[in-house]
py3Dmol code that shows the C-alpha trace and the ligand (Angstrom):
import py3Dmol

protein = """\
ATOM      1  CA  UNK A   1       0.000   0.000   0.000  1.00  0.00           C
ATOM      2  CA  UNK A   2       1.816   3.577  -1.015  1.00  0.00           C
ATOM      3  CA  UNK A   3       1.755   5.920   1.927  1.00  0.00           C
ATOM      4  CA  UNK A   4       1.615   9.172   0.879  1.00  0.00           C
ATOM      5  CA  UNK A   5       1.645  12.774   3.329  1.00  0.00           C
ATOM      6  CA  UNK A   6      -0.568  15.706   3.668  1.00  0.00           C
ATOM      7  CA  UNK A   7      -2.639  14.215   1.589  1.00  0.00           C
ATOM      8  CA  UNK A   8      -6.173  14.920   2.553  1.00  0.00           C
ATOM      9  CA  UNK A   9      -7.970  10.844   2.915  1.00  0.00           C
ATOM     10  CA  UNK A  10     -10.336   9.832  -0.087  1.00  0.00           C
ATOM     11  CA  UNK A  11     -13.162   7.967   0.427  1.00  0.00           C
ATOM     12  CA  UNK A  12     -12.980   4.726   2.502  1.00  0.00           C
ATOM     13  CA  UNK A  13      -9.713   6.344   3.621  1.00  0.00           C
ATOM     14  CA  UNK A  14      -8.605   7.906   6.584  1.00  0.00           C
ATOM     15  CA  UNK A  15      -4.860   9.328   8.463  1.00  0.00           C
ATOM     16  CA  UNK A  16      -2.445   5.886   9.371  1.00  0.00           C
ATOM     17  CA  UNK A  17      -2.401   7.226  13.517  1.00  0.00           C
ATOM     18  CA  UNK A  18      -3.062   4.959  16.031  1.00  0.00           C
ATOM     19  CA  UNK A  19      -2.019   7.887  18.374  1.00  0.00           C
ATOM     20  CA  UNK A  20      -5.365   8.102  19.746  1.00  0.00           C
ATOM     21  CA  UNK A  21      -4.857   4.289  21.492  1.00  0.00           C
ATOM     22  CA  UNK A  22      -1.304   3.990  22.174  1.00  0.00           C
ATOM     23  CA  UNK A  23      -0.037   7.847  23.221  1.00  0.00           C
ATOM     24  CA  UNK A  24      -1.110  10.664  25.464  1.00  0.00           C
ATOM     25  CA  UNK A  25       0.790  13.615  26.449  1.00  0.00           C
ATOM     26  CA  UNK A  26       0.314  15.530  29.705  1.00  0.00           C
ATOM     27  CA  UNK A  27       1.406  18.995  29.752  1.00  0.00           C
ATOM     28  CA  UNK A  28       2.571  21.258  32.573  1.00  0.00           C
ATOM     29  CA  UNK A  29      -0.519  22.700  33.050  1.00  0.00           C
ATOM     30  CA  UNK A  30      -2.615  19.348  33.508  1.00  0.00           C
ATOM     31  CA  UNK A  31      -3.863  19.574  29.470  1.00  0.00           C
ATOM     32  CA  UNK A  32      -4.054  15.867  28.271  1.00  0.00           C
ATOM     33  CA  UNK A  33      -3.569  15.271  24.316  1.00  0.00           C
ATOM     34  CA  UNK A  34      -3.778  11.667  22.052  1.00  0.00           C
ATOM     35  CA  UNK A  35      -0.610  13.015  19.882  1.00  0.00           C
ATOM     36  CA  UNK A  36       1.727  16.463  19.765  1.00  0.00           C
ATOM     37  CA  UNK A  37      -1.210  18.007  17.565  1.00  0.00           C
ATOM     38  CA  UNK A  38      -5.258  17.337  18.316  1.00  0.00           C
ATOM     39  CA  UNK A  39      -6.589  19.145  20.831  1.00  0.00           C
ATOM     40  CA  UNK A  40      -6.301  18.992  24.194  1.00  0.00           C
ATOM     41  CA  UNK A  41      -9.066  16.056  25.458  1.00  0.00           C
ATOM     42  CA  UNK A  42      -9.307  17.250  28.955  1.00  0.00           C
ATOM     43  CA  UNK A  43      -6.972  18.167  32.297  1.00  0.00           C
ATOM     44  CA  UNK A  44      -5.739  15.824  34.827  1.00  0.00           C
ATOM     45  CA  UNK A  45      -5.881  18.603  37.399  1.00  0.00           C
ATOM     46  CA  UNK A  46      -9.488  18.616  37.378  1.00  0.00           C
ATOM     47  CA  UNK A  47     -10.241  15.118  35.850  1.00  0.00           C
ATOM     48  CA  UNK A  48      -8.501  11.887  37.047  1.00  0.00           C
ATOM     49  CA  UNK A  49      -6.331  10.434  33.987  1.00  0.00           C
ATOM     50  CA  UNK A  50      -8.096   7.520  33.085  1.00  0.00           C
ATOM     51  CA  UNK A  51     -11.749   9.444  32.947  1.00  0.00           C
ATOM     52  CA  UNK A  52      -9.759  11.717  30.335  1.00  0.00           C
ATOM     53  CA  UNK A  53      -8.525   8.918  28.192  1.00  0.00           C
ATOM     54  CA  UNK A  54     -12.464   7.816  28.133  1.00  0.00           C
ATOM     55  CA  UNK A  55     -13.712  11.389  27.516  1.00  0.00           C
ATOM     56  CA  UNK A  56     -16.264  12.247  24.906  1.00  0.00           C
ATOM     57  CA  UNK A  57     -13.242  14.514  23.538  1.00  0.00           C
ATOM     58  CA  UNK A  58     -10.887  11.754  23.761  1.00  0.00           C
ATOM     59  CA  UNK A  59     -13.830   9.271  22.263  1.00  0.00           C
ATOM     60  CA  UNK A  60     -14.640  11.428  19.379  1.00  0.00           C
ATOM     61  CA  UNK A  61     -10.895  11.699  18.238  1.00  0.00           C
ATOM     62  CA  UNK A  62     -10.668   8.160  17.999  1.00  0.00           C
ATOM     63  CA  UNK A  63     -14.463   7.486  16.480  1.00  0.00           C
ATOM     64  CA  UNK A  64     -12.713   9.946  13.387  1.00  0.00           C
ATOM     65  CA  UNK A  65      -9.542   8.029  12.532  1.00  0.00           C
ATOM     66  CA  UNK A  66     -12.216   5.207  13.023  1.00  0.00           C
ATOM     67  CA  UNK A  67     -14.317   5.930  10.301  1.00  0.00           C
ATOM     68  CA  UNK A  68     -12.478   8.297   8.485  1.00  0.00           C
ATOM     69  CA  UNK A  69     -14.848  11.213   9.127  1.00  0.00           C
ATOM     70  CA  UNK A  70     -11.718  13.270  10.526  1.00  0.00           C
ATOM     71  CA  UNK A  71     -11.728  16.395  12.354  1.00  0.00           C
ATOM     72  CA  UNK A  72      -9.816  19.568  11.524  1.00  0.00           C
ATOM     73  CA  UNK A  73      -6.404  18.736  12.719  1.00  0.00           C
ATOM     74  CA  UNK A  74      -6.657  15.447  11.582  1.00  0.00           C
ATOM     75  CA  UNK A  75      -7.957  16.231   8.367  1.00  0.00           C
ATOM     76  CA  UNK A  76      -4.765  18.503   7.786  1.00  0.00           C
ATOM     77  CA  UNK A  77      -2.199  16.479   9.638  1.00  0.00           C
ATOM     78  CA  UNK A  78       1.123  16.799   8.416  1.00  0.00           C
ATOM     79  CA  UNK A  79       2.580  13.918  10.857  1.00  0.00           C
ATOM     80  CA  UNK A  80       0.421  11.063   9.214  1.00  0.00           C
ATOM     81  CA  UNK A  81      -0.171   9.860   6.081  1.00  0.00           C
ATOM     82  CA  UNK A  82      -3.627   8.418   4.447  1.00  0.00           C
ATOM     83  CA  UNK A  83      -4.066   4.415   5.333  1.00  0.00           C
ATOM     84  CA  UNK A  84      -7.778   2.289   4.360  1.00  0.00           C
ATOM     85  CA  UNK A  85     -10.014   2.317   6.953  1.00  0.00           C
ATOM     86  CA  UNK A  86      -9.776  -1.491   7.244  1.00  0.00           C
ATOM     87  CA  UNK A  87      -5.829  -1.062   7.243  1.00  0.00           C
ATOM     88  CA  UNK A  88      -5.843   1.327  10.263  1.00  0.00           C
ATOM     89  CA  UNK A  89      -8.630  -0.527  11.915  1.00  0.00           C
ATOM     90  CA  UNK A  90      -6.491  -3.866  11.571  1.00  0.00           C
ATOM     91  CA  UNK A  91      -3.478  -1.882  13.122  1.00  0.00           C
ATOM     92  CA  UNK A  92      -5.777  -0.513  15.760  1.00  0.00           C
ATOM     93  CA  UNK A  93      -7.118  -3.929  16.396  1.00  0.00           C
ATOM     94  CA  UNK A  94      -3.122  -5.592  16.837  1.00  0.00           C
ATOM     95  CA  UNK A  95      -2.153  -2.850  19.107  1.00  0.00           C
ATOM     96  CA  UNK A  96      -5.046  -3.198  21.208  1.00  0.00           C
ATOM     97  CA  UNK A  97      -4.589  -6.788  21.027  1.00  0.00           C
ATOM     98  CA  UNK A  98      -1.058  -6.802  22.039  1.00  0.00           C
ATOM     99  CA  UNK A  99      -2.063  -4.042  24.444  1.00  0.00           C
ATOM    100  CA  UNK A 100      -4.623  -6.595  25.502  1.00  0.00           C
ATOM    101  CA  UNK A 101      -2.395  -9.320  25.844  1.00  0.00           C
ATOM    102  CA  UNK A 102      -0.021  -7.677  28.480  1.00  0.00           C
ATOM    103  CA  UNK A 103      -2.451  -6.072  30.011  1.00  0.00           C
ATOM    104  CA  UNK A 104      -3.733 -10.110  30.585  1.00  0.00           C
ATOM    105  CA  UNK A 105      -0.160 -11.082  31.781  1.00  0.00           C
ATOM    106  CA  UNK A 106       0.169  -8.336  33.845  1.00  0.00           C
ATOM    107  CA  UNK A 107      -3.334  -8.816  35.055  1.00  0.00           C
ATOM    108  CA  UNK A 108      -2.624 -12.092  36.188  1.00  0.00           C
ATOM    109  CA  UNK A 109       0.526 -11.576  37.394  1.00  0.00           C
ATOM    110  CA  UNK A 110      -1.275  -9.149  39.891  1.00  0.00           C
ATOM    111  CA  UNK A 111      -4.247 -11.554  40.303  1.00  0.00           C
ATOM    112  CA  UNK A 112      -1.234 -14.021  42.002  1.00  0.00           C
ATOM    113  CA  UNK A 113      -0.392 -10.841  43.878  1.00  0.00           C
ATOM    114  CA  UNK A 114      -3.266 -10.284  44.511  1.00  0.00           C
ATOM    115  CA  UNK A 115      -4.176 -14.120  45.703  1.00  0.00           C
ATOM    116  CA  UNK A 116      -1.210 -13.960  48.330  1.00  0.00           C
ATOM    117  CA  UNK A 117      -2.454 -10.508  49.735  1.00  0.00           C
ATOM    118  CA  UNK A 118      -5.963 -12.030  49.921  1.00  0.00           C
ATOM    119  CA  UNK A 119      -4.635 -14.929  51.882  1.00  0.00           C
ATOM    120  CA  UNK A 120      -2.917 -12.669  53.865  1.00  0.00           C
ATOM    121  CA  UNK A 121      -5.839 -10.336  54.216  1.00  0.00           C
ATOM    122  CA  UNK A 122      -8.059 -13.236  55.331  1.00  0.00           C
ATOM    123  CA  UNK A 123      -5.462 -14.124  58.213  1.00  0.00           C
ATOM    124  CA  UNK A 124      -5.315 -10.965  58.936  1.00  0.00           C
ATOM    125  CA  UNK A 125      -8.729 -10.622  59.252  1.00  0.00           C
ATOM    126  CA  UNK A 126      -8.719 -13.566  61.111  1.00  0.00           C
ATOM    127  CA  UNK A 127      -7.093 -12.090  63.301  1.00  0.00           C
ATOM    128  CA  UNK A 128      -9.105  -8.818  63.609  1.00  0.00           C
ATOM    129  CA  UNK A 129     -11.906 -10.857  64.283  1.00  0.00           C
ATOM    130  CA  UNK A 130     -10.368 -11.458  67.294  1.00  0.00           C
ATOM    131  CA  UNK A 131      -8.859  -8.466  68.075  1.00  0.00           C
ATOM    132  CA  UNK A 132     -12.182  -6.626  67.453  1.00  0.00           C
ATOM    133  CA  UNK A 133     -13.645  -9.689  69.963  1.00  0.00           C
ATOM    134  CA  UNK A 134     -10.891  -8.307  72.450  1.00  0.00           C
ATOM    135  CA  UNK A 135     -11.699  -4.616  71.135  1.00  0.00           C
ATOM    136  CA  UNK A 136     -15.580  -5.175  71.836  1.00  0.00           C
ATOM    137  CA  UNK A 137     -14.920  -6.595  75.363  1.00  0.00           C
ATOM    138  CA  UNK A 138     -12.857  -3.937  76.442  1.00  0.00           C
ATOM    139  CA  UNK A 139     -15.443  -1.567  74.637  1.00  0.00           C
ATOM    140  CA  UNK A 140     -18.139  -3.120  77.315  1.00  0.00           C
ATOM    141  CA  UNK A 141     -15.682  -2.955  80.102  1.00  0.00           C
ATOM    142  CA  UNK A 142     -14.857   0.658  79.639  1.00  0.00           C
ATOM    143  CA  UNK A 143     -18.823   1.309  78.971  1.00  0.00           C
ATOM    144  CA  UNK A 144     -19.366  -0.063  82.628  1.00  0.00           C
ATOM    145  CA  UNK A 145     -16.040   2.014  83.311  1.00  0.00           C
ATOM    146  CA  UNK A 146     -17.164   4.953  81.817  1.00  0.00           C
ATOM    147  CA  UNK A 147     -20.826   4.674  83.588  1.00  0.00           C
ATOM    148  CA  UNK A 148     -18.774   4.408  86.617  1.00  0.00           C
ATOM    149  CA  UNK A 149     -16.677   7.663  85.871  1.00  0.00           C
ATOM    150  CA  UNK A 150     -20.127   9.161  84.799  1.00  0.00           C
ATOM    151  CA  UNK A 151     -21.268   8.116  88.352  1.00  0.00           C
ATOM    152  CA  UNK A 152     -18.701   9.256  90.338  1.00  0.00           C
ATOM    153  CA  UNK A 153     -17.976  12.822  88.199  1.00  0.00           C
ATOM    154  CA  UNK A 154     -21.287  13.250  88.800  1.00  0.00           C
ATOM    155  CA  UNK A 155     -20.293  12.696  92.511  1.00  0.00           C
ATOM    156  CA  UNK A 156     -17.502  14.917  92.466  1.00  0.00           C
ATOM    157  CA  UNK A 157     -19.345  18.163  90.991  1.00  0.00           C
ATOM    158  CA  UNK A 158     -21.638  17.344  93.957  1.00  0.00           C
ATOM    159  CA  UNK A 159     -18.836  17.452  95.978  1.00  0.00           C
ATOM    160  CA  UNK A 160     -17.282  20.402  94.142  1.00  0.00           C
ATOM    161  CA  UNK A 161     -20.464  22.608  94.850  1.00  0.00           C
ATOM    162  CA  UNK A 162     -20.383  21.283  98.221  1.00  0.00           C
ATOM    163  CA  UNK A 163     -16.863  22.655  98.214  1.00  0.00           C
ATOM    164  CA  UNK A 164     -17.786  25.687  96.775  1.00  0.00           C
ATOM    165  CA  UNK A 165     -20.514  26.683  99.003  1.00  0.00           C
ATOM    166  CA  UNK A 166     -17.718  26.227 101.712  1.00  0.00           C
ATOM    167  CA  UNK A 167     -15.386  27.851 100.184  1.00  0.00           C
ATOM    168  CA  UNK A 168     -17.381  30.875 100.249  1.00  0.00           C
ATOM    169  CA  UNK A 169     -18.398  30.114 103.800  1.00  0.00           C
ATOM    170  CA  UNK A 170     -14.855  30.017 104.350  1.00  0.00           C
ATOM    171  CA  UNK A 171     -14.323  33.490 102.854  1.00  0.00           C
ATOM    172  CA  UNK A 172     -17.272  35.358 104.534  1.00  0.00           C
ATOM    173  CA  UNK A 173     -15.134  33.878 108.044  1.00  0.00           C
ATOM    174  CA  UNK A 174     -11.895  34.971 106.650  1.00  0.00           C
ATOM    175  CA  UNK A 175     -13.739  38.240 106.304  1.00  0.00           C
ATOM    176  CA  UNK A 176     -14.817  38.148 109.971  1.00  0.00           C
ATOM    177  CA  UNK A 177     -11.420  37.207 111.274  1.00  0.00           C
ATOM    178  CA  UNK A 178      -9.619  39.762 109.076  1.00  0.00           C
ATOM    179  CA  UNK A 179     -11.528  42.279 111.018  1.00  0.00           C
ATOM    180  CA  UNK A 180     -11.164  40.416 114.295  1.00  0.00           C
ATOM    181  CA  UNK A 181      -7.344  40.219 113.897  1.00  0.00           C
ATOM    182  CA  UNK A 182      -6.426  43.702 115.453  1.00  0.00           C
ATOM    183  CA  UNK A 183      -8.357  42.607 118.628  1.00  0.00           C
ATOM    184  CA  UNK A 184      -6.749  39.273 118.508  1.00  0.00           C
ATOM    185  CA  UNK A 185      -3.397  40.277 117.998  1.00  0.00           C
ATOM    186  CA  UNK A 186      -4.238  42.757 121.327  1.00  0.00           C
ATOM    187  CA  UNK A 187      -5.164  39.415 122.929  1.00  0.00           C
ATOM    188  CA  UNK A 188      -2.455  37.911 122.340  1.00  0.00           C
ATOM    189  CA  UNK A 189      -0.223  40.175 122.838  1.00  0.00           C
ATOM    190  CA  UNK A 190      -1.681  40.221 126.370  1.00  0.00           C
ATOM    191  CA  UNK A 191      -1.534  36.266 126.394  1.00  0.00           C
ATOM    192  CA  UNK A 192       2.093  37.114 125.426  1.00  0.00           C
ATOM    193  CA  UNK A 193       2.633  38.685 128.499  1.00  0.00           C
ATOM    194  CA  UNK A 194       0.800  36.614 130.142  1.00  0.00           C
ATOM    195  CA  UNK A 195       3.263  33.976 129.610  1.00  0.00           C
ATOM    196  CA  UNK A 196       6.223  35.669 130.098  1.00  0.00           C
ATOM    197  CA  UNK A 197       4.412  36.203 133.815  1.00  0.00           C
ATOM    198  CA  UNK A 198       4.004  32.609 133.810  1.00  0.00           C
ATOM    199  CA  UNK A 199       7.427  32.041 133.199  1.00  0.00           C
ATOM    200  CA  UNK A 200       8.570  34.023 135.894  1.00  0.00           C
ATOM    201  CA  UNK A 201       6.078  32.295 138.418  1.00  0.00           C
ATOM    202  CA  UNK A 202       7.185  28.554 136.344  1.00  0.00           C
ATOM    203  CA  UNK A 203      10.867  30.172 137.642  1.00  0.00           C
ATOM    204  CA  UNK A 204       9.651  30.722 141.082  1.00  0.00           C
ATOM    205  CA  UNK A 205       8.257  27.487 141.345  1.00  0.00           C
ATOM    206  CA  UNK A 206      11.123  25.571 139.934  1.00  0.00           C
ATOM    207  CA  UNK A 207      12.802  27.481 142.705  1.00  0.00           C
ATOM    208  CA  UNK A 208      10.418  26.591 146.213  1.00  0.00           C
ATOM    209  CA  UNK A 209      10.372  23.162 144.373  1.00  0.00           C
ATOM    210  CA  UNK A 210      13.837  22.843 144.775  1.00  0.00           C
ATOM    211  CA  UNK A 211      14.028  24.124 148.163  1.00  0.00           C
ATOM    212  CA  UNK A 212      10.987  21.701 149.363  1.00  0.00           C
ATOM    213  CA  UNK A 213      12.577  18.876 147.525  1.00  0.00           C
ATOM    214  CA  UNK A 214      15.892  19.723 150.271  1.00  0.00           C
ATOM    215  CA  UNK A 215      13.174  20.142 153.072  1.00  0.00           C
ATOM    216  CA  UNK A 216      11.914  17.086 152.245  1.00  0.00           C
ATOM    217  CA  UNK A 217      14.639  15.052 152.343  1.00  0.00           C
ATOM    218  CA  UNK A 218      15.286  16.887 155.614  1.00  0.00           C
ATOM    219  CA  UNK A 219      11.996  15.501 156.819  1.00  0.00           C
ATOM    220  CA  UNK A 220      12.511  12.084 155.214  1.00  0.00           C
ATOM    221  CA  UNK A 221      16.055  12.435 157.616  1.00  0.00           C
ATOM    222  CA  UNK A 222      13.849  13.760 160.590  1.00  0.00           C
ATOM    223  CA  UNK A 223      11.139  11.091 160.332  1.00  0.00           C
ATOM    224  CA  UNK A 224      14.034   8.575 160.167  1.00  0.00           C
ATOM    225  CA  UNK A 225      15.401   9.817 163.828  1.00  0.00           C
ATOM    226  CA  UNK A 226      11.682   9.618 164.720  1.00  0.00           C
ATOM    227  CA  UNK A 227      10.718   6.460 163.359  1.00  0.00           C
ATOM    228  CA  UNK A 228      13.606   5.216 165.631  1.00  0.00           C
ATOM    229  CA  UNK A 229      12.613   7.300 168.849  1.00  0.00           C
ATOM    230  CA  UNK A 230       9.487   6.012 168.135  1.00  0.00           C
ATOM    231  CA  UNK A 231      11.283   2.532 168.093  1.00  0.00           C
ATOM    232  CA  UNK A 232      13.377   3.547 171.364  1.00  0.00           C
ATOM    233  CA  UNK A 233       9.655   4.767 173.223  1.00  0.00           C
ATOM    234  CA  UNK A 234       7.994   1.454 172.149  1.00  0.00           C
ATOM    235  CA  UNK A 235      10.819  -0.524 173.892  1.00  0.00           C
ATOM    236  CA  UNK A 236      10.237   2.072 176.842  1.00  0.00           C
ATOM    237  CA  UNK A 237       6.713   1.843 176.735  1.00  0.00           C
ATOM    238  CA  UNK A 238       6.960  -2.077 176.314  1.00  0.00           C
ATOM    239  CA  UNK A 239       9.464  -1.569 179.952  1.00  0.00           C
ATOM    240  CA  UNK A 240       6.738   0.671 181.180  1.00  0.00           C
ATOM    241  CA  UNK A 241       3.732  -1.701 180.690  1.00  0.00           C
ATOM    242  CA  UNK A 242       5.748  -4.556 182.413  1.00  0.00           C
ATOM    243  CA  UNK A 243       6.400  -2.276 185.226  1.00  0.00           C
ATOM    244  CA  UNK A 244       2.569  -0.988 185.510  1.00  0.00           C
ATOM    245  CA  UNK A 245       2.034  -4.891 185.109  1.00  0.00           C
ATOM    246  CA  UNK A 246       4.081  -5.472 188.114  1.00  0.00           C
ATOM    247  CA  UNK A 247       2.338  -2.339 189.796  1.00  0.00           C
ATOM    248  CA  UNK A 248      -0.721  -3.969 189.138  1.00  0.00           C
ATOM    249  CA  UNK A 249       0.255  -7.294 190.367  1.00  0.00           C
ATOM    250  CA  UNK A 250       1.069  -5.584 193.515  1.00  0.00           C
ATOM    251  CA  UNK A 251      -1.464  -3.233 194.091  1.00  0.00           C
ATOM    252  CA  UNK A 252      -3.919  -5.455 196.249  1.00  0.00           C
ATOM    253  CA  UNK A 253      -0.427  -5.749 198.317  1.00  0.00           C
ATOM    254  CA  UNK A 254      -0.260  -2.345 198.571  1.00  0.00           C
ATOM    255  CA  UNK A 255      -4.374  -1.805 198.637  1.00  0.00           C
ATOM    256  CA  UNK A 256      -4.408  -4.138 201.985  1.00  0.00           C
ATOM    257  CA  UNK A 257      -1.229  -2.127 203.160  1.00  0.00           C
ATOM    258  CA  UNK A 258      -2.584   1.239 203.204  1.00  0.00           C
ATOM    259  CA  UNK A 259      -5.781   0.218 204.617  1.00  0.00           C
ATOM    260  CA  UNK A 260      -3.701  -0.582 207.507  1.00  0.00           C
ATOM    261  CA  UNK A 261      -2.067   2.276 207.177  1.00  0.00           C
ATOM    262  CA  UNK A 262      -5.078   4.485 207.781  1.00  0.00           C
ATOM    263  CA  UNK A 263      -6.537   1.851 210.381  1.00  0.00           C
ATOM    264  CA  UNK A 264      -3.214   2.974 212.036  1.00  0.00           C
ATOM    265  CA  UNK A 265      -3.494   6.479 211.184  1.00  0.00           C
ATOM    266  CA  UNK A 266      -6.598   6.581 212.654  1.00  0.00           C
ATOM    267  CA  UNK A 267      -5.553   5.288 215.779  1.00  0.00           C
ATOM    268  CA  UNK A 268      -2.927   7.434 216.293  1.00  0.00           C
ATOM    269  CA  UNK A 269      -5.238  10.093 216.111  1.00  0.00           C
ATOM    270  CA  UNK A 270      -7.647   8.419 218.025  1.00  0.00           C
ATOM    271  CA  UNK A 271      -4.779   7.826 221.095  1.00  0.00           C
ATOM    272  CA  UNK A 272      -4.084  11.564 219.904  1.00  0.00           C
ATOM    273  CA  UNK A 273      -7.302  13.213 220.631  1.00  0.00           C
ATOM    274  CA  UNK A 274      -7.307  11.149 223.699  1.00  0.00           C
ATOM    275  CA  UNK A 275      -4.296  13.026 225.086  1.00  0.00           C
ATOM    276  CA  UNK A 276      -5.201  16.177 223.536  1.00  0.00           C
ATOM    277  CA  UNK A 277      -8.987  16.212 225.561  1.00  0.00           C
ATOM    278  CA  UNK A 278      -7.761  16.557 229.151  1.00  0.00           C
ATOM    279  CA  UNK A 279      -4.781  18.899 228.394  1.00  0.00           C
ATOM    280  CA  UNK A 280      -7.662  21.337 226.819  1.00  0.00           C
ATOM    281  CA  UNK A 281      -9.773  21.016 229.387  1.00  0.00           C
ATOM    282  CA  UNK A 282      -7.043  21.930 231.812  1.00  0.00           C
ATOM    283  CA  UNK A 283      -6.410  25.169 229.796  1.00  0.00           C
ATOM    284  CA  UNK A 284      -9.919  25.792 229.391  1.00  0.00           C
ATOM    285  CA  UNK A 285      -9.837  24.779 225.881  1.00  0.00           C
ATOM    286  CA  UNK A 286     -12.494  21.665 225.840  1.00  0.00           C
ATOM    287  CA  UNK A 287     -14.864  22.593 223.240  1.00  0.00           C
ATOM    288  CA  UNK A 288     -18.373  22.662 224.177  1.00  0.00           C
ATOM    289  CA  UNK A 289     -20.361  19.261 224.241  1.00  0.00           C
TER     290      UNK A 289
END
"""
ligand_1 = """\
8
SF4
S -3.673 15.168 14.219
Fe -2.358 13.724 13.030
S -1.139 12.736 14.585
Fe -2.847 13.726 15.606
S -4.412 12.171 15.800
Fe -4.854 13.321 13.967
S -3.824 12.215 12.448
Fe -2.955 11.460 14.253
"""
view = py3Dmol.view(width=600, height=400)
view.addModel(protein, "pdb")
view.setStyle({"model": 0}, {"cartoon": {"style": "trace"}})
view.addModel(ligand_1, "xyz")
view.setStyle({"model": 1}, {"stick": {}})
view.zoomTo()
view.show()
């Protein structure tokens, strides 16, 4: 088949490009073209690549060189030359086909990849199973944890406008001690002197307690010389009571021995008066009868 350039396709002709399957160009500025001439087909910056290549730009391009009903560039294209339709379509066909064919190789090639990651995924997900198992029954136990820490925060603001409410009752009776401080610090400056008093009398009494600790051991010597006069005047007294013992042994003795005394007595001064009568009646004495 001659090939021949710039030459505007005849009927059942059209340009030999299979740019439109096999190339794309991506500029700078995200514009996406089939070959270094048609227009741009869309933007990847906007569009993801693959919607581009399957654009109704992109599709009409290729639905030209298709069937030969070309647009402007193409129609004036000084890259390509004029091919049949059924030529180009053929040479579309192989490249797809060959296209086709790698893309099945590599396909597969990823569907082993793809196979291992699967097993892997289900092992994996074997094991998430039981980690979210784990996951869920630590999710219940910090629920109950959580309805506990719900309890007891609600506790603790409780508590917290308990403590508040002192707080401010503490306040109003800092308030009242602030202004009873001057008197207070009068107080205790009297307290002050108060114990330096007390000192002096603590001083004092240190003092007589050391002098009535001497005294007493002076009495503790005293009632030792006592204790043993009282010892000596027990022995005496013991002497003594054998002695009034004795006394009392002999006083019927002595009883019967005085009565005879006075018997005596009063005989004597019964033989007395006797004598005495007639001497006073010889001095004129005699008492009256
Ligand atoms: S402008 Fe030329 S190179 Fe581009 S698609 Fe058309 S025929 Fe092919």
């Amino acid at each position: 088949m001659a090939m021949s350039f710039n030459k505007a396709p005849g009927p059942g002709e059209t340009r030999d490009c299979t740019d439109p399957w096999n190339f794309v160009i991506v500029r700078s500025n995200g514009d996406v073209s089939l070959c270094c001439r048609s227009e741009v087909v869309g933007n990847v910056k906007r569009t993801p690549l693959p919607e581009v290549l399957e654009s109704d730009q992109a599709k009409e391009l290729r639905r030209g060189v298709w069937t030969g009903k070309l647009n402007y560039d193409c129609l004036r294209c000084s890259e390509r030359g004029v091919a049949t339709i059924e030529d180009l379509r053929a040479r579309v066909r192989r490249g797809v086909s060959d296209r086709a064919a790698e893309e099945i190789a590599s396909l597969r090639s990823e569907r082993h990849v793809l196979r291992q990651i699967r097993s892997e995924l289900l092992k994996e997900r074997a094991g998430l199973h039981g980690h979210v198992g784990a996951i869920e029954g630590e999710r219940d136990q910090l629920g109950r944890h959580a309805a506990t820490l719900e309890s007891e925060l609600a506790s603790l603001r409780a508590h917290g406008e308990a403590l508040e409410a002192e707080l401010a009752r503490l306040r109003e009776h800092a308030k009242v001690l602030e202004a009873e401080r001057p008197q207070l610090r009068g107080h205790i400056a009297n307290l002050e002197g108060e114990n330096a008093a007390l000192k002096g009398h603590a001083d004092t009494l240190e003092r007589e307690n050391s002098g009535l600790k001497g005294h007493a051991r002076a009495m503790d010597s005293d009632a030792r010389g006592l204790r043993e006069h009282a010892q000596a005047l027990e022995a005496e007294l013991r002497g003594v009571h054998g002695h009034a013992q004795a006394l009392e042994a002999e006083r019927p003795h002595l009883q019967g021995h005085i009565q005879n005394l006075e018997r005596e007595v009063a005989n004597l001064h019964a033989r007395l008066e006797a004598k005495r009568n007639p001497i006073r009646r010889i001095l004129g004495l005699a008492k009256p009868k």
